[in-house]
TIVO-892706 format. One line per field, with one value per residue (C-alpha): residue number from 1; residue in one letter; chain; x, y, z. Coordinates in nm, 4 decimals, decimal comma. Layout:
N
n [NUM/...]
res [A/...]
chain [A/...]
X [X/...]
Y [Y/...]
Z [Z/...]
This chain:
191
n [1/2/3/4/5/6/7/8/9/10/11/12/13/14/15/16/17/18/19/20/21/22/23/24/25/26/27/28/29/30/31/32/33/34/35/36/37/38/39/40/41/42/43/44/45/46/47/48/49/50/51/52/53/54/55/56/57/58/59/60/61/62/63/64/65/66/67/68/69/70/71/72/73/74/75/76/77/78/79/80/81/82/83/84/85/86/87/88/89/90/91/92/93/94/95/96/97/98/99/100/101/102/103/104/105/106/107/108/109/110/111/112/113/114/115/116/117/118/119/120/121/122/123/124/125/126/127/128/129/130/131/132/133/134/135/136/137/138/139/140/141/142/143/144/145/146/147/148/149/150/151/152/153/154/155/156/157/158/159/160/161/162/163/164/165/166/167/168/169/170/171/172/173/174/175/176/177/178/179/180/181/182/183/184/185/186/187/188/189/190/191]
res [X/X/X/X/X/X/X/X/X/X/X/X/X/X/X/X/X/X/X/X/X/X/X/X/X/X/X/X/X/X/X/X/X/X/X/X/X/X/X/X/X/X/X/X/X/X/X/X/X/X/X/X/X/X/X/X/X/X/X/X/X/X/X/X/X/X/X/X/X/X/X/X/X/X/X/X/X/X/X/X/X/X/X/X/X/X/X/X/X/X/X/X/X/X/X/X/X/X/X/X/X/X/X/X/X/X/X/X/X/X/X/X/X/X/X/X/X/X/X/X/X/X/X/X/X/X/X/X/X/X/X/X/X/X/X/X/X/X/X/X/X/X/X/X/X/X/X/X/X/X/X/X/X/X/X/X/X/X/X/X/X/X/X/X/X/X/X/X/X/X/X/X/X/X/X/X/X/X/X/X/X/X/X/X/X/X/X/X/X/X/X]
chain [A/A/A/A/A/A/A/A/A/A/A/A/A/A/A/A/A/A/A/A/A/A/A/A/A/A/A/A/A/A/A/A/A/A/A/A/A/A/A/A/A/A/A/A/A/A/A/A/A/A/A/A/A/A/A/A/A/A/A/A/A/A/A/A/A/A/A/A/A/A/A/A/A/A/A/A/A/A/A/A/A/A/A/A/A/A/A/A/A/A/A/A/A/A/A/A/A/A/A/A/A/A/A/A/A/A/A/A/A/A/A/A/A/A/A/A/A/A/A/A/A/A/A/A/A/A/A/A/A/A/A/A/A/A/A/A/A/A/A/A/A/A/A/A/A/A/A/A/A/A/A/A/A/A/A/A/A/A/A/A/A/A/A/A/A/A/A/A/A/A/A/A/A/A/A/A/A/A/A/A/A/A/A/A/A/A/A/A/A/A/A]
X [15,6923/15,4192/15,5514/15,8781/16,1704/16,4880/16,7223/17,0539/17,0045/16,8993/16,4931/16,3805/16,0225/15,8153/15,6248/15,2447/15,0060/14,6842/14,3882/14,1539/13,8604/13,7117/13,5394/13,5008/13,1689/12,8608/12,6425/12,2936/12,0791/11,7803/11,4495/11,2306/11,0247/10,6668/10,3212/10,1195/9,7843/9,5733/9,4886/9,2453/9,3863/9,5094/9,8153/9,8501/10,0825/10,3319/10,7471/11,0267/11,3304/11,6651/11,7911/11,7388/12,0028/11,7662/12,0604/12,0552/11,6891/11,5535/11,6772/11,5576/11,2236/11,1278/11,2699/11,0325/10,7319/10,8326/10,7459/10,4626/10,2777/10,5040/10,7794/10,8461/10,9933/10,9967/11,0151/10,8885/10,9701/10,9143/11,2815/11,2642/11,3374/11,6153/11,9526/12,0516/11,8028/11,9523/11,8049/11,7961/11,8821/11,9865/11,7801/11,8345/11,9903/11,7844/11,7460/11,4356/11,3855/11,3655/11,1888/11,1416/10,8315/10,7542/10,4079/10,2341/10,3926/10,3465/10,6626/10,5583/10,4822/10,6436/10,4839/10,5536/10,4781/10,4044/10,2781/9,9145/9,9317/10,0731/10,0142/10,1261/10,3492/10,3487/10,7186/10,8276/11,1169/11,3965/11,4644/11,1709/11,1781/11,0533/10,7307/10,6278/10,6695/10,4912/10,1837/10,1760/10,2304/9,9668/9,7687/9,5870/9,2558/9,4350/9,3373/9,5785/9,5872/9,6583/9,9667/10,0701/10,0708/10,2678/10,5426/10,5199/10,5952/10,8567/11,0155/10,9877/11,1337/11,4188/11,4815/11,4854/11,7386/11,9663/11,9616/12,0259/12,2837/12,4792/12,5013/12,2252/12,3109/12,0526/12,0350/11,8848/11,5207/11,5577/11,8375/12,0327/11,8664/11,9516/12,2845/12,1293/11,7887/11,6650/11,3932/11,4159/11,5518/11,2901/11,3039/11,1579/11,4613/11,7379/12,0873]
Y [10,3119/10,0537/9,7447/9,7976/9,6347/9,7834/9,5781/9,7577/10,0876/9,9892/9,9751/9,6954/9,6659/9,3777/9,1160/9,2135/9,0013/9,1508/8,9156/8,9963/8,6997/8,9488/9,2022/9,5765/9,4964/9,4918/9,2088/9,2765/9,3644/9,0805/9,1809/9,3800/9,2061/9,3263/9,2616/9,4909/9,3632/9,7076/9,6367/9,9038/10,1587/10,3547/10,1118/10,0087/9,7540/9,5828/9,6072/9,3594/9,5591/9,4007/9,6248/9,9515/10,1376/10,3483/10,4303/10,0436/9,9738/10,2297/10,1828/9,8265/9,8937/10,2208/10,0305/9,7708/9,9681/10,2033/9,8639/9,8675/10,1640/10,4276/10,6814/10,7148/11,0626/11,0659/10,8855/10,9901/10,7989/10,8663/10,9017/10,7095/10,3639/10,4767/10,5783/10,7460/10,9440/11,0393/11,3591/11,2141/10,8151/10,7265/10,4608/10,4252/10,7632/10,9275/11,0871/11,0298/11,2988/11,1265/11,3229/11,2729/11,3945/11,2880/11,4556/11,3460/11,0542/10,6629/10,5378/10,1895/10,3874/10,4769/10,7584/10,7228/11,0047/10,9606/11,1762/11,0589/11,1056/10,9512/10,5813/10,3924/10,0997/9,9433/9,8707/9,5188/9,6023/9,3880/9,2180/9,0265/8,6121/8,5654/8,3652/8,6641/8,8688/8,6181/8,6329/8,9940/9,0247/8,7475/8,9828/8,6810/8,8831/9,1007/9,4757/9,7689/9,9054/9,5175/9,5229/9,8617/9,7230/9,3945/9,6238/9,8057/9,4599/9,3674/9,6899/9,7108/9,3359/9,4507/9,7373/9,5521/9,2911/9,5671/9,6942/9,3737/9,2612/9,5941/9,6574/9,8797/10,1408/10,1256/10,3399/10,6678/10,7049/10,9613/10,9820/11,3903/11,6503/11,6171/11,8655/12,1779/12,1538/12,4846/12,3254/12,2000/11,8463/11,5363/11,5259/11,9036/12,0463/12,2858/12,2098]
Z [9,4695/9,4364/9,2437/9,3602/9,5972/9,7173/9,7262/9,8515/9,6648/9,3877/9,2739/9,1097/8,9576/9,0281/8,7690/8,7798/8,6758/8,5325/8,5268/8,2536/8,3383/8,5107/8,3101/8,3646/8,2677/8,4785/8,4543/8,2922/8,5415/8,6480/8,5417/8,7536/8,9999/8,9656/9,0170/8,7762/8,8782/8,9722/9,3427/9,5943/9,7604/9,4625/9,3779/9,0027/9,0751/9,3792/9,3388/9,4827/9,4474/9,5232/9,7311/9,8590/9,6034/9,3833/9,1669/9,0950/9,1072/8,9734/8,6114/8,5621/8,7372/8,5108/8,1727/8,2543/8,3425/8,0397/7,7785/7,9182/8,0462/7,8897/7,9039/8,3120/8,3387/8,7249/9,0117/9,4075/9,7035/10,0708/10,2061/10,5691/10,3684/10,0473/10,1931/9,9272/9,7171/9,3885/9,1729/8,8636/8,7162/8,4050/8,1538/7,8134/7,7574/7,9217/8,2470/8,4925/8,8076/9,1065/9,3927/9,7963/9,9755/10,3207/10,3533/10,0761/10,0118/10,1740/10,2700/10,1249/9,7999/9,4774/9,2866/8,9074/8,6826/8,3190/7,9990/8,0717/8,4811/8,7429/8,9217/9,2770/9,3226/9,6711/9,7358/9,9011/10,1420/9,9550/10,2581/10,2576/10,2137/9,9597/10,0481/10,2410/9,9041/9,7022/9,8929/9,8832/9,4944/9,4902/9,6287/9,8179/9,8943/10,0505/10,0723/9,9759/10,3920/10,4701/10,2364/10,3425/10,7068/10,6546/10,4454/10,7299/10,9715/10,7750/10,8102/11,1871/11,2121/10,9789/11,1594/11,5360/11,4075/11,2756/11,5955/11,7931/11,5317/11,5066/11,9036/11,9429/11,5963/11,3309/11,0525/11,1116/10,9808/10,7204/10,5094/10,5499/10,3412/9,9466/9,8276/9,6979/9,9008/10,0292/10,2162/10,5591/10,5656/10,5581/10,9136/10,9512/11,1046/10,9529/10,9174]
């Protein structure tokens, strides 16, 4: 039995301590980081998430975009950079769809639909310094393709120190096909 000692045949329970400094509680969550400064190339604004957990970025980002361009009611991301794609988040009791497409959409994209259309964030990969994410949220002169390509830098550093720290085992490039798919998974082949 856990919290227990024998102590010749007989089963004494243990003193437990329960330490209640520490919350169930989560901690808010820290604002979105965002650029909403329309820039060419299509995007409407430039994203810094924390982390590549959609399930944990996604609320903050879409709460904060909701203040300000309206009601997000979905979400599609390109799945060769999110680990875990989720079909749906939660934010403010409500639910937002969250969709993959790897055909039509940029990997450094998010696609953000709204009542009055849709509009383009370029995503930061989180684990960018953050000088190198300031200057591309600054924008700097900087054309869309440019950003697109030093995202993509970023990523490709990223990914070769994974593979030199972890002995050679990166993560695979696209996450496995979402539960209840019918399609053929993202990278084109059936399971």
């Amino acid at each position: 039995m856990p919290g227990c000692t024998r102590a010749r045949g007989q089963v004494r329970a243990m003193p437990v301590t329960i330490d209640r400094t520490t919350s169930s509680r989560r901690a808010p969550p820290h604002p979105a980081r965002l650029s909403l400064t329309p820039a060419p190339g299509g995007l409407d604004g430039i994203w810094w998430p924390r982390s590549r957990a959609l399930t944990r970025e996604l609320p903050t980002l879409t709460a904060a975009l909701g203040e300000r361009w309206g009601r997000v009611t979905g979400v599609t991301v390109h799945p060769g950079y999110w680990p875990v794609i989720p079909h749906w988040v939660s934010v403010a009791g409500r639910t937002v769809q969250v969709g993959w497409s790897t055909e039509a959409q940029d990997p450094h994209r998010l696609t953000l639909s709204l009542p009055d259309g849709r509009r383009d964030v370029l995503v930061i990969p989180p684990e960018s310094g953050a000088g190198a994410a300031a200057q591309l949220m600054a924008g700097d002169g900087t054309e869309a393709p440019a950003r697109e390509e030093a995202a993509d830098r970023i990523d490709a550093r990223i990914g070769e120190e994974a593979w030199e720290t972890d002995g050679g085992a990166g993560r695979p490039s696209f996450p496995p096909r979402p539960i209840g798919s019918t399609g053929p998974s993202p990278a084109g082949r059936r399971r």
